[in-house]
N, C-alpha and C positions, 0 to 999 in steps of 0.2 A: 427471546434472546436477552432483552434485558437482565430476566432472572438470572440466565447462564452466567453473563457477565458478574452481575453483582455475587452471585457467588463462588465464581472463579477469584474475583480480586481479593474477597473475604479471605478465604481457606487457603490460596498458592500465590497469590501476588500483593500481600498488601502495601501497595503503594500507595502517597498519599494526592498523586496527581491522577492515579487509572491509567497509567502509561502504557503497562505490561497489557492488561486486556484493550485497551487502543491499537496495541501492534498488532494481538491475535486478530483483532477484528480488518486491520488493516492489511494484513499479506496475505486473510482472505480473500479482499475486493482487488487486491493487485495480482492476484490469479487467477479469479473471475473476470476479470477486465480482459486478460490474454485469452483463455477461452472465450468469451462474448464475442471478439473482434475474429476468432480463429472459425467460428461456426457461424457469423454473418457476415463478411468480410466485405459485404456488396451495401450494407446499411450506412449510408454514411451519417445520419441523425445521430447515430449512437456513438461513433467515435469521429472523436477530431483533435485535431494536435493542439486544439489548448486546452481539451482535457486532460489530453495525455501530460503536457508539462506540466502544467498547474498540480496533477495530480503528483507528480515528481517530484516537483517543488515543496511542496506542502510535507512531504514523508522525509525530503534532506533537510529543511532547516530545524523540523521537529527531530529529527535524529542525533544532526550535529550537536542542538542544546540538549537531548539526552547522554553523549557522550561527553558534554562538557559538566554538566550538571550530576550525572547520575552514571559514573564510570565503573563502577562495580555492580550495577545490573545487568550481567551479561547476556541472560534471557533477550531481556528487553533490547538489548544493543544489535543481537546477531538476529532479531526479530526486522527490526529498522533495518539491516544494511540488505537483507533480503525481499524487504518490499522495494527497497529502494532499485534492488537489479533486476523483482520483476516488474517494476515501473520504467527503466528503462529499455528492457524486452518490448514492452508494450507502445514505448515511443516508437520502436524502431517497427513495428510491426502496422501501427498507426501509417506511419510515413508512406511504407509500401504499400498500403491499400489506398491512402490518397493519389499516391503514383498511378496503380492499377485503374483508379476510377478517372483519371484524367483523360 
């Protein structure tokens, strides 16, 4: 994956922070995260709600300073606000399996 990356940023994103492959790679694992939780729902080792915020967190403040910073990357922008709702999908889905396991 590393190669992918490195040569996705070469030829289609060259930014000079790796933003753009950051987000592909990033609204991967926040779709994989909602699947994981959707097909083990009874694991509680695997999720818990400070992964879930923390993970939340970490994709809005990186997002907000790429829209402050880097507002003509649209890719990159509508990349971020899309991990960002399925990071909050994932809160919300967190919650209710903690609910369910109580």
């Amino acid at each position: 994956w590393m190669g992918a990356i490195y040569t996705f940023t070469v030829q289609y994103a060259p930014d000079h922070i790796g933003a753009n492959s950051a987000y592909v790679v990033n609204t991967q694992m926040s779709f994989l995260y909602i699947v994981l939780i959707l097909r083990q729902p009874h694991e509680p080792a695997l999720q818990t709600p400070v992964i879930a915020w923390f993970k939340m967190l970490g994709t809005l403040l990186t997002t907000i300073f790429c829209f402050w910073c880097y507002p003509q990357s649209i890719f990159m922008l509508y990349l971020g606000v899309i991990s960002f709702v399925l990071d909050m999908i994932y809160i919300v889905l967190v919650h209710r399996a903690m609910g369910k396991r109580a």
